[in-house]
N, C-alpha and C positions, 0 to 999 in steps of 0.2 A: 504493500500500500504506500510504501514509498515513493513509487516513480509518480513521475506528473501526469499519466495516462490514465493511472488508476481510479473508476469510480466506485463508490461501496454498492450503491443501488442498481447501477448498470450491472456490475459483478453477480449479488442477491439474484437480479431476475435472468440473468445467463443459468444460473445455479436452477432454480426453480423450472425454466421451460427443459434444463436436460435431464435433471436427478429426480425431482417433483416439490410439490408445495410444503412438504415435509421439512424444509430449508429453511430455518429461521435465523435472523437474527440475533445473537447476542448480548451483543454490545449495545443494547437500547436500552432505556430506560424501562424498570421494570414499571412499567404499570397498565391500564386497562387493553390499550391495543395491542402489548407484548403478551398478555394471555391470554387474546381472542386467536391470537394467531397458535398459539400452542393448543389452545382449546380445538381448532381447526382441524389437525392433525389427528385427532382419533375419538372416538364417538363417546365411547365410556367418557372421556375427558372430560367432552364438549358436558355431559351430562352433569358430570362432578362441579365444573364450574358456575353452570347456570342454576345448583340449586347453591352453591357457597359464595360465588363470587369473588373465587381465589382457586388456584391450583399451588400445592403443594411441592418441595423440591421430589420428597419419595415419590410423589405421581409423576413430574418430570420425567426421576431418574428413569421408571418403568417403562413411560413411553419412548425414550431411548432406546433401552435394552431391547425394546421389541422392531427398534429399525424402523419407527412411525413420525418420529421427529430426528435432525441433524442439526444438531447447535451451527453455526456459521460465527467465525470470530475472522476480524480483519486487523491487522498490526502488516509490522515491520520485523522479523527477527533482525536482520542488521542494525539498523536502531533500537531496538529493543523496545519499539513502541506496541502496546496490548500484550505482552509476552506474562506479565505480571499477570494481568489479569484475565489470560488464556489458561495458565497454570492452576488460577483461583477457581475457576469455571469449573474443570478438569474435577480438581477433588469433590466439588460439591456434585456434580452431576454423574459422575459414575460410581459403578457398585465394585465392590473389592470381589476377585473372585471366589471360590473357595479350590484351595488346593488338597492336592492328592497326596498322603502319608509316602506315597512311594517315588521315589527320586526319578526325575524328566528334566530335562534339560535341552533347549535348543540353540544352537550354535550360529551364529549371525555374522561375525566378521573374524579375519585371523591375520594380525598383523607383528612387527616387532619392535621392540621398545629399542632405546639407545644403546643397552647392552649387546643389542642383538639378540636378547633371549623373545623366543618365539609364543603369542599370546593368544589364546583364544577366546575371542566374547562368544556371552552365551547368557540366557534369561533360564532362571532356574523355574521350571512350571511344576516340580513338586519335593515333597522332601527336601533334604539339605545335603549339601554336601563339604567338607573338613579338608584340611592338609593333609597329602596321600592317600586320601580315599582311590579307588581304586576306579573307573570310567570304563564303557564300554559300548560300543556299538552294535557289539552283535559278532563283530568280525575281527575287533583289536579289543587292546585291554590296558590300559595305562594310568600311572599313577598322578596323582594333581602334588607339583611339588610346590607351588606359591597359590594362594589367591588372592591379589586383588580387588579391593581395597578393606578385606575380613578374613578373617580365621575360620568363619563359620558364616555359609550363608545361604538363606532358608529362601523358599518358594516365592514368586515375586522380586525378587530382588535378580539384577543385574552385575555380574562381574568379570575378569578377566582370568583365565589360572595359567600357570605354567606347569609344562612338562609334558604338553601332550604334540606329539607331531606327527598325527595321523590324522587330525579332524581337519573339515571344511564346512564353507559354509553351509548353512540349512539342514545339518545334518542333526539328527534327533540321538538322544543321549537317555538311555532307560527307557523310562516309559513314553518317553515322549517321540511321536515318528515322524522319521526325516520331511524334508519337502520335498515336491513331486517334482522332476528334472524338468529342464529347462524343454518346452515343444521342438522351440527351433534350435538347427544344428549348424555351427559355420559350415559353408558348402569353401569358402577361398581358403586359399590355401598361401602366407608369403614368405618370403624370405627375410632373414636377420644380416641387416648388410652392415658390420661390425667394421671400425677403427682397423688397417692395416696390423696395429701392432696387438692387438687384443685375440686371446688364444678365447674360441668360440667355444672349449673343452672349459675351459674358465668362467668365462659368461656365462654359460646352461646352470650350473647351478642357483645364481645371484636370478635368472630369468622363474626358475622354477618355484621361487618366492611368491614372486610376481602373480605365478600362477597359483599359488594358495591363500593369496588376498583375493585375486578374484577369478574362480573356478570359468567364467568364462572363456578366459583368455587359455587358449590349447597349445603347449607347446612342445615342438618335435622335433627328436635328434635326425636326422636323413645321415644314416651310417657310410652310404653308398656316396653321398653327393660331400659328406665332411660341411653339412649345413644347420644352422638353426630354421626352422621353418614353425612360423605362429599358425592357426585357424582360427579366424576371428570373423565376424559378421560384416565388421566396416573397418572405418579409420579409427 
């Protein structure tokens, strides 16, 4: 909403004629037209309100949950304008979920810190899991030797662990199952045209990083031709 093309209203009703009327605004002032339009969204609602004259955040929250209302918030995250109170919105308006006693976890990104030690994020969706607890997919089995930014940390929560260099992204951890591979497949095929002085035996591995931050990107030794060769969809 920073740029100067940006209109909130033009925006709203772009929203509304593609997704539907379900699309409210947020950022308005709460009062009698902000709940006629909630009230709009779903019948029981409309009912509750017309005999109170108010709707509730728990009735809110429900007709969210049931995908009958879409809150709509406008900011800046680079100025950090609505961000405050996107975040405010956030807690009041949704439900905490209830997690499963049995340990899931899903894997999201896999990067490396300044040591070079190798990090994998991941959103914990049940149970907990400890330093050296042991990880598995089904197919590998490895131990968690750091976490990131806890000793211990339970369902709902977000962190980093070291020691595992077998995961990728999307990949589901206990209970929890992987995501479904990508539809499309690079069909091109190109070549790594490397610095005269640069041994390409050298680069494949530093390239294979690359490739475990983002499983997209296919890379292949051609033993025959002495080449690195990527598979990628574009540029």
């Amino acid at each position: 909403m920073d740029q100067s093309i940006s209109n909130k209203e033009k925006l709203l009703r772009e929203l509304k004629k593609q997704m539907g009327d379900g699309c409210v605004d947020f950022g308005q002032v709460r009062g009698t037209d902000f709940y006629e339009q909630l009230a709009m969204c779903d019948e029981k609602l409309m009912v509750k309100y017309l005999e109170n004259g108010h709707i509730t955040d728990l009735q809110i929250r429900e007709v969210i949950r049931k995908r009958k209302l879409f809150p709509c918030f406008f900011g800046s995250a680079l100025k950090m304008n609505g961000v405050k109170e996107f975040l405010h919105e956030i807690a009041i308006y949704t439900n905490m979920p209830a997690y499963s006693e049995q340990f899931g976890a899903k894997i999201f990104k896999i990067e490396r810190d300044e040591k070079g030690n190798r990090l994998t994020h991941m959103k914990i969706t049940g149970g907990r899991i400890k330093v050296k607890d042991e990880l598995s997919n089904g197919i590998w089995s490895e131990k968690v030797n750091q976490i990131r930014l806890y000793s211990e940390v339970e369902a709902g929560s977000v962190c980093a662990v070291t020691g595992l260099s077998l995961t990728k992204p999307g990949e589901g951890l206990g209970a929890e199952a992987s995501s479904a591979p990508p539809i499309l497949e690079p069909v091109l095929t190109y070549q790594i045209i490397l610095p005269e002085d640069i041994d390409p035996r050298v680069m494949l591995p530093k390239l294979y990083q690359i490739e475990e931050e983002d499983p997209g990107l296919h890379v292949v030794w051609d033993e025959q031709l002495k080449e690195i060769q990527v598979q990628i969809m574009g540029e």
